[in-house]
N, C-alpha and C positions, 0 to 999 in steps of 0.2 A: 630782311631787306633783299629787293633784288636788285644787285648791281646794277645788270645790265640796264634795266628800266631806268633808275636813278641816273645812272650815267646819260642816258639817250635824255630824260628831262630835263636836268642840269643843262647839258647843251643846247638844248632848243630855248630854255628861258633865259640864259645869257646872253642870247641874239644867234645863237649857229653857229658855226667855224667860222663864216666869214667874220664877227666879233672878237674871237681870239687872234691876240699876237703870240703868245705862249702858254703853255700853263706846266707845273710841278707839282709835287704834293708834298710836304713833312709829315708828321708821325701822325699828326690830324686834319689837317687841310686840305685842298683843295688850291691853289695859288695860283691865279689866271691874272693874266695880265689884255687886257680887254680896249679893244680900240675904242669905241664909245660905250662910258658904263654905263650912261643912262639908258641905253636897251635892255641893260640885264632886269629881270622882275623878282627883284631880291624879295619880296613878298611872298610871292609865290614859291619863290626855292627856298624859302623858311618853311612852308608847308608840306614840302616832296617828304618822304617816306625817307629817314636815315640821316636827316639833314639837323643837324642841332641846331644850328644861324649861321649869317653870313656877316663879313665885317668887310665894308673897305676904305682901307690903309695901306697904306705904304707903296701906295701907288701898286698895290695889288688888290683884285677882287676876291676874297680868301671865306669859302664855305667851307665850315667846320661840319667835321663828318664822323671822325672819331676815331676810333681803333679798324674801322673797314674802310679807312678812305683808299686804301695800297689796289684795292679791289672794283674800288670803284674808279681810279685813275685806268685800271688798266684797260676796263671796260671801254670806258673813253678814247682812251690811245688808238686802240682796234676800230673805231668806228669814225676815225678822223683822221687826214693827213695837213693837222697842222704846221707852217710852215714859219719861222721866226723873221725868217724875211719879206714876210708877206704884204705887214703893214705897221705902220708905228700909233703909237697911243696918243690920244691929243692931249696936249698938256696945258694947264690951267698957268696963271701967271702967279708971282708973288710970294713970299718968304712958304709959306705952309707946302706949297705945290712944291717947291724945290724940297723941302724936307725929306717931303711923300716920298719923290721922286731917289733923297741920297738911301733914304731906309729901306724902301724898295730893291734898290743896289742892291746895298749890300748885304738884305738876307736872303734873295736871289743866287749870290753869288760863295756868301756862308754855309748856306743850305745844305748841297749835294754833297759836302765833303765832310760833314759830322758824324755822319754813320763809321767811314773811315777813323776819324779823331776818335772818336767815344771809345770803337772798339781795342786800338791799341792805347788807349786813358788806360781803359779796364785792364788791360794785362800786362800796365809798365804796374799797375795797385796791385794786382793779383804775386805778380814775383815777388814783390815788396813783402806782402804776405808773407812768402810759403818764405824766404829768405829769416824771415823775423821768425818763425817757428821753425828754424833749422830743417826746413824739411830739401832745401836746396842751396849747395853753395854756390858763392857767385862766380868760382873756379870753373864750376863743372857748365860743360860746353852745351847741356841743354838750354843753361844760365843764358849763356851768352849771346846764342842762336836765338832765344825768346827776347831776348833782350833788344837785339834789333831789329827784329819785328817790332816791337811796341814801339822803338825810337822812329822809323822808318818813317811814318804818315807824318810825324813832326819835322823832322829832320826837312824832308821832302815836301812840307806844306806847302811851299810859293808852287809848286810845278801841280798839285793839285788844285790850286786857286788860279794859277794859269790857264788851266783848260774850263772851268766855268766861267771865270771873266771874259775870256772870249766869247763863249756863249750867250753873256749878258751883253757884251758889246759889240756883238755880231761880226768877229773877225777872226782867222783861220786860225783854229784849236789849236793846231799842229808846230803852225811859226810863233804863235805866244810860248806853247809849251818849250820851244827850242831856249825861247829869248829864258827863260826860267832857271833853261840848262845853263844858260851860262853865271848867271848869279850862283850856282851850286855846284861850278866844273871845281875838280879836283886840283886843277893847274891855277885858276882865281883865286884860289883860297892861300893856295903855297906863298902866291904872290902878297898876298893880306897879313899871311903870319909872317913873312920876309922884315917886315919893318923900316922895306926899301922905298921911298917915295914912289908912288905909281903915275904914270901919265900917259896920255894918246893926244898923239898929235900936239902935245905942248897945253893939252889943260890936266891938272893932276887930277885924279879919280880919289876920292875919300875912301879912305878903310873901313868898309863896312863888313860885319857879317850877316849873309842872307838868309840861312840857314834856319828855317822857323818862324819868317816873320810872314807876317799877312800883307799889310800896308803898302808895303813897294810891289809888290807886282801887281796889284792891282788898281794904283796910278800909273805902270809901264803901260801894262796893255789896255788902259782907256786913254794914252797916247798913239798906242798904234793904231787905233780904229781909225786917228783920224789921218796917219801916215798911210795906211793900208789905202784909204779910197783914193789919196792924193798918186799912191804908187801905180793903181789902177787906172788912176785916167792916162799919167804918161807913158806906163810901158804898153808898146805896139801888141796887136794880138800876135801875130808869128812868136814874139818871143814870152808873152805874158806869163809860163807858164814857171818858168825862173827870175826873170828880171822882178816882176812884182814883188815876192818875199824876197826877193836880195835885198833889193831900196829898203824896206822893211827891218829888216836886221842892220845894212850900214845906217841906219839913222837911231831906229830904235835902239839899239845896244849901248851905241856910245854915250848917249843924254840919257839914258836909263842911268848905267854909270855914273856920271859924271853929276848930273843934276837930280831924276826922278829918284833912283832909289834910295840915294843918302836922304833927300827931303822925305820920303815915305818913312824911313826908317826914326827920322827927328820925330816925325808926328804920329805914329806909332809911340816911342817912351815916352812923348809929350803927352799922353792920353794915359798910359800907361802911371805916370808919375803923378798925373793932376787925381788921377782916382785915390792914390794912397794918399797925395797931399788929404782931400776931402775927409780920407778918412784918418788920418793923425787927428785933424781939428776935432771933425763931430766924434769920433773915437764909435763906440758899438750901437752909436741912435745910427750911423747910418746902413747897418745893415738892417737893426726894425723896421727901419721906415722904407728900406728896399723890399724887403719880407710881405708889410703892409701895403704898398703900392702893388706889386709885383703882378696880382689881379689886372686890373686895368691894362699893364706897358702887355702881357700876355692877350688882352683881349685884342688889342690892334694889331699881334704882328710885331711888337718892338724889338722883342726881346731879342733877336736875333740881331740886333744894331748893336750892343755891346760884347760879341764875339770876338770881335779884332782885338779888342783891350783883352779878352778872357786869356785869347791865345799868347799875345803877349805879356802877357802875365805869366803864362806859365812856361814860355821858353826862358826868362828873366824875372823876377826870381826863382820860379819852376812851381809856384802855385798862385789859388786865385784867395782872395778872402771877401770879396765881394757879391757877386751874381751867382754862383756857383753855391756860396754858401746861404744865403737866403733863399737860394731856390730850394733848397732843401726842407725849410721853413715853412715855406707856399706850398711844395709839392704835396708835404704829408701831412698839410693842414688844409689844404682842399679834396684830399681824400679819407680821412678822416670824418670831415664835415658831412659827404655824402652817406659815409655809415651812418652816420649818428642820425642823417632823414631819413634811411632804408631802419633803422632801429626802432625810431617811434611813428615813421604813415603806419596808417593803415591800408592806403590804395596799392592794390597789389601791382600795379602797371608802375608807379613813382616806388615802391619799393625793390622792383625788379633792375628798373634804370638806375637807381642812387646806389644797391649793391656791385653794381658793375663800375658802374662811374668810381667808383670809391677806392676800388683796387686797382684799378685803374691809373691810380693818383698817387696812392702811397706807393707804386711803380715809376712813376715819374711821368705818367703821359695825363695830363690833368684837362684838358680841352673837355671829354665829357660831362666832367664834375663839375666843371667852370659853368660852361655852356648851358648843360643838362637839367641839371641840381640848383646851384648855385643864383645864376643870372633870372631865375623865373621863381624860385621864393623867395630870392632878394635879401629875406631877413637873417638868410641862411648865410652870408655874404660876409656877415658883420661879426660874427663869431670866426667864422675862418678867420677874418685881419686880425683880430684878439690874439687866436690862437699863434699864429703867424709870426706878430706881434714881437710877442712872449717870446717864441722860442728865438727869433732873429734877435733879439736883443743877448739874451744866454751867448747865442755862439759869437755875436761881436765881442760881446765883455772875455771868453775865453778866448777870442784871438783862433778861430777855429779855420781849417786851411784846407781847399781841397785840391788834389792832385792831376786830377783827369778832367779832360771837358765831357762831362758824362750828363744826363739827365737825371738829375739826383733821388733817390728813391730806397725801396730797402732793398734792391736786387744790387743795387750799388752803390755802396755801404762803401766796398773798398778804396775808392774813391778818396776817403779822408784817411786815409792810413798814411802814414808817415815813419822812414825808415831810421829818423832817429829818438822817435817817442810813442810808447801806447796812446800818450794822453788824446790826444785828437783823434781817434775812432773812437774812444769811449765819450770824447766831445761832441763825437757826431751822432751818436748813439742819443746821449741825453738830449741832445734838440732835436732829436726826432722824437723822441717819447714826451718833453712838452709839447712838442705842436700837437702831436697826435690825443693826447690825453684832454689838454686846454680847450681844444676844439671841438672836442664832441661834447664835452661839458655845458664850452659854450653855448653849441648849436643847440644842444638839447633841453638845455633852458631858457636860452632864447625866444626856443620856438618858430616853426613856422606855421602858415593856414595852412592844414591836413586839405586839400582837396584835389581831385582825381582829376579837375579841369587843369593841374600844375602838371601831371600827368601827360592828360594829352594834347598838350596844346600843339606839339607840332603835328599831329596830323587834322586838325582845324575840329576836334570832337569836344564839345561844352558840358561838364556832366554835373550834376549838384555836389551844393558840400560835402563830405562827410561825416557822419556824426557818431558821438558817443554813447547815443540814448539808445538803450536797448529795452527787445519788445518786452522783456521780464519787468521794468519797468512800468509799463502801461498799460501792465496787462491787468489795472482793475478794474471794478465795473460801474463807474465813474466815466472811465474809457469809451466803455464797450456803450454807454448810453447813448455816446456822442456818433456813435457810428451811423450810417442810410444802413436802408436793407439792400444795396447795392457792393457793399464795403463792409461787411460784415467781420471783426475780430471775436471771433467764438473758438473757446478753447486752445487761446494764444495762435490764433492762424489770423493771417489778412489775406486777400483774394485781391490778384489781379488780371484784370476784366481786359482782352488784347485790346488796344487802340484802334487795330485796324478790319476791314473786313478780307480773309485772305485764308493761306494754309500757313498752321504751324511749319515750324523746321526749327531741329536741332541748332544749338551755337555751335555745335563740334562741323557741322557742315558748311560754316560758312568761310567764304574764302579772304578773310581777314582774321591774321593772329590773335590782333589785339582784343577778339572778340572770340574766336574759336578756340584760344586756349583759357578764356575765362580771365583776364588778367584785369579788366575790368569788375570782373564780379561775374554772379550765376547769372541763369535768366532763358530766354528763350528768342526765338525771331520769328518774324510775321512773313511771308511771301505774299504782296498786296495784292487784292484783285478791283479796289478801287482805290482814290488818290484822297484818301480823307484819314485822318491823325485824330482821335478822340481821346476824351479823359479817361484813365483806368479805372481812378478810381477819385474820392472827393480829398482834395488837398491846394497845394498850391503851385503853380507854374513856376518853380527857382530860377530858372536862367533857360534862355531864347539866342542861339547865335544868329549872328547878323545874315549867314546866310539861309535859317530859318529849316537848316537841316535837321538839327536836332537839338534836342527840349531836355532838360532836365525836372523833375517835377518829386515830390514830394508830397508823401499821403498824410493825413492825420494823424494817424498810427507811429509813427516816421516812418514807412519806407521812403526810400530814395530812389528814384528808378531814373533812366536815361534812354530817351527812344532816340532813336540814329535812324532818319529814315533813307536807306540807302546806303551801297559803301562808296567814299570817295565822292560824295555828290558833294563835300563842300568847295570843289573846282567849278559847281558851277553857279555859284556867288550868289545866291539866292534865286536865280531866273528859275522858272516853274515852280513855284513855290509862293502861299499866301500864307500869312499869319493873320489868323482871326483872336489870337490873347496875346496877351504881353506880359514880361518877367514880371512876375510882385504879384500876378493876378488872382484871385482866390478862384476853384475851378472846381465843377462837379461832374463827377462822374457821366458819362456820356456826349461832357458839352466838348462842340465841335476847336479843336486849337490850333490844325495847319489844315490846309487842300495843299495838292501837289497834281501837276499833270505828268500824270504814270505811264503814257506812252511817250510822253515828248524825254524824257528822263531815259527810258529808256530808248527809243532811238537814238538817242545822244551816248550809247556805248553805257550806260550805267547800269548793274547790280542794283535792284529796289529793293531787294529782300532787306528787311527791317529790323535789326536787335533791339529788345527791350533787356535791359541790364538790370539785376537790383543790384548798385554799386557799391553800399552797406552790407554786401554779402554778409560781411563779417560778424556783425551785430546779433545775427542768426543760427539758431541750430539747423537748419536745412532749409532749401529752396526748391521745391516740387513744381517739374514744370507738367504740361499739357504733353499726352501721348503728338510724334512728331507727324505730321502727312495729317491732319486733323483739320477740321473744318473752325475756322477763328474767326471771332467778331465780339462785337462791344456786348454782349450778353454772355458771352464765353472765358471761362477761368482759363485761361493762359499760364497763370503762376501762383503757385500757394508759397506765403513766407509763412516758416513753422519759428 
């Protein structure tokens, strides 16, 4: 992929910068937040080079990108000075819209500080470790010094959700982060443990601890936003430069105290409480059917709206047994699922994506699998939830607890360790190995259609089925009677005759991977010198995309071949282009199947050079093409299948 290109495309088909109010990225996304989305041409950015699909939710426009999105934001970044105060998004009316709009929030505002969480998750499990195998006491000051580091990002989370909540609600970083400090001063707290009635100005302040929670600062500073602009109108400019955050803090402060944080911190354990209530009643169906869902609330973006409970969960009672543990469930049952279709395709392009998706997965970063694998054979879908299933059930029934808000996966394993029982990493261990095992089972007997079109669908290339019929098969002479003397199988060979009239050229020459490193299949490519598509050989026309680019076709014989006329010409949606046959069509050798106008194609910035693919490479002992820089035409062998 080239970043930079993708980055520049991406921006021009969301409407341009002046479109964007913001944008982010997570470990797969993309997260643009879009003043009209109806400009964006989500169509089209489902077909750019790198892009798995795009989803919007949550009051975000959110293209999934994969494991390169980090590369392709930055590319972005450099080529725009987006400005958050630029312009606000228009908002729809009505229960759904406000939803979008809370979930939006708050994974907006969740987002940027989990890399922080995860990392000291990992190494409050990691001490827990090395502590259980004696390798370190909790005496010794290496202990202690790692120790609060890992506490640190907890301890400290309201002053880290302080400075992105401002961000999301567009008010000074700097005076929220202050208002933060004082929920966490040293002298506040003396005051809280004191047990001395507290009050200002004659209303008493609740004893709260702030220490770790989400909820309260992030209803303070969506107060300030709107104290900040009121501060703004009345303080004079000569002085605005202190009077403004002063008003700000004398107001904020005190009803933050006195009323918001105690109310954030109520509906905080109120959330908190109501998830364990749920789960005493349903007892271990409800982590299955979280495990089971979990697909879906991921494809929109949700998942990130049950954070605030996650975090609160584990400042009280100090882990989670919910999200945390059926992600574990989902993670390595949608990576899993993508082995098990890099296991049995045979299309080397769907076995190269499902290999990477899949490890991907059982890592914790599942958007490729989901997206890649998953979301486009569809039936592959139904075994991950099986698998999923299964194993979310297992760790409800064992009561299985994770320690860190981590992305669960086998890098982070330690995650479920627990400093006063083995039993829960080896809990977590066995529900990783059912989901993992259950689901390739599933997937593999399930099934999905082996085709090379599931392959490339995102870059808009249609290729016939795959098939299992090999030429040792056919090779009787029975066969061979049925053949023209056009298409002749003598001595287990088939011929095929180029479509086009033009010069050969190597597939290692052309300037698309997906065809230059064979990933497709063997084959060769045409360089046109006129705009006419013929039959290779006599068989049948299998599939025609709409934009009439390219053809997939099918000999007698079986081969499978796929002619691409052009690279990247399905941007230009069929214009220059005629189809004279139609998919199903039965077709002979020579007979005419597209015209293309080969200068207007090429004036329009397009590559014509033309791959013919046998996509069934596999089927075959060798594929022998035409010496390259050669003279091709429909009387001319192109390619021998051996």
């Amino acid at each position: 992929m080239n970043y930079k290109e993708t980055a520049k495309s991406i921006l021009d088909k969301v409407g341009g910068e002046s479109n964007i109010s913001s944008v982010i990225h997570c470990s797969t996304r993309l997260r643009m937040t879009l003043k009209t989305p109806a400009k964006a041409q989500t169509e089209a950015i489902k077909q750019l080079d790198g892009v798995l699909d795009v989803v919007n939710s949550s009051g975000q426009y959110q293209i999934i990108i994969g494991n390169d999105v980090g590369y392709v934001y930055r590319e972005l970044a450099q080529m725009t000075t987006i400005d958050a105060e630029s312009g606000s998004v228009k908002r729809e009316k009505g229960f759904k819209a406000g939803f979008n709009l809370f979930a939006g929030t708050i994974s907006g505002i969740i987002q940027p500080v989990i890399p922080a969480i995860a990392a000291a998750g990992m190494l409050k499990a990691l001490l827990v470790l090395v502590t259980s195998l004696g390798w370190l006491a909790k005496e010794n000051q290496v202990y202690v010094i790692l120790s609060i580091v890992g506490d640190a990002a907890f301890y400290f989370l309201p002053i880290l959700l302080a400075f992105t909540s401002a961000q999301k609600f567009k008010v000074n970083p700097y005076v929220a982060v202050s208002i933060a400090g004082v929920l966490l001063h040293p002298n506040l707290t003396a005051l809280f443990n004191s047990k001395v009635p507290i009050a200002f100005l004659g209303m008493p302040i609740p004893v709260v601890q702030y220490a770790s929670t989400v909820i309260p600062i992030i209803l303070i500073v969506w107060f300030m936003s709107y104290i900040e602009r009121f501060a703004d109108k009345v303080s004079p400019g000569p002085v605005k430069i202190f009077l403004k955050p002063l008003i700000v803090l004398l107001i904020v402060v005190p009803v933050g105290l006195i009323v918001i944080g105690p109310l954030g911190t109520y509906v905080g354990n109120g959330l908190s409480t109501g998830v364990y209530w749920i789960q005493d009643r349903a007892g271990w169906l409800t982590v299955a059917l979280m495990a089971i869902i979990l697909p879906f609330i991921v494809m929109f973006g949700m998942h990130k709206v049950f954070y605030p409970v996650v975090f609160t969960s584990l400042a009280s009672p100090g882990y989670d047994t919910l999200l945390l543990v059926a992600m574990l469930s989902y993670n390595i049952a949608q990576g899993s699922g993508a082995l098990a279709v890099a296991f049995k395709t045979k299309d080397a392009k769907l076995k190269s994506l499902a290999i990477s998706a899949g490890i991907s997965g059982l890592f914790g970063i599942t958007e490729p699998a989901l997206y890649g694998v998953h979301l486009r054979l569809k039936k592959t879908m139904i075994g991950c939830m099986i698998g999923a299933g299964i194993a979310g059930a297992y760790s409800g029934i064992v009561q299985l607890k994770a320690y860190a808000a981590v992305g669960p996966g086998l890098a982070s394993l330690p995650m479920y360790i627990s400093s006063d029982s083995s039993a829960n990493i080896i809990n977590a261990i066995v529900t990783l190995i059912i989901s993992a095992v259950i689901t390739f089972l599933a997937v593999y007997f399930i099934g999905f259609q082996d085709t090379a079109q599931s392959a490339a669908a995102g870059n808009g290339t249609v290729v016939p089925p795959a098939s299992s019929t090999t030429l040792t098969q056919q090779a009787g002479a029975s066969e061979q009677a049925k053949q023209t003397p056009q298409t002749i199988k003598s001595n287990a060979k088939s011929y095929i005759y180029s479509p086009l009239e033009g010069t050969s050229v190597a597939l290692r020459n052309i300037k698309d991977e997906a065809f230059s490193k064979e990933l497709m299949g063997k084959g060769m490519a045409v360089r046109p010198s006129a705009g006419r598509v013929v039959a290779p050989f006599d068989g049948t026309l299998e599939t025609l995309t709409r934009s009439k680019h390219a053809l997939g076709l099918k000999s007698a014989s079986g081969v499978e071949l796929l002619i691409h006329i052009g690279l990247d010409t399905v941007k230009l949606k069929g214009q220059h282009f005629t189809a004279h046959a139609a998919a199903g069509d039965v077709i002979k050798q020579g007979q005419l199947l597209v015209e293309f106008d080969l200068e207007a194609i090429k004036q329009a910035g397009y590559d014509t050079t033309t791959p013919v693919i046998v996509t069934n490479t596999a089927d075959y002992l060798e594929i022998v093409t035409q010496d390259e820089n050669s003279p091709a035409g429909p009387d001319t062998r192109l390619v021998t299948v051996i």
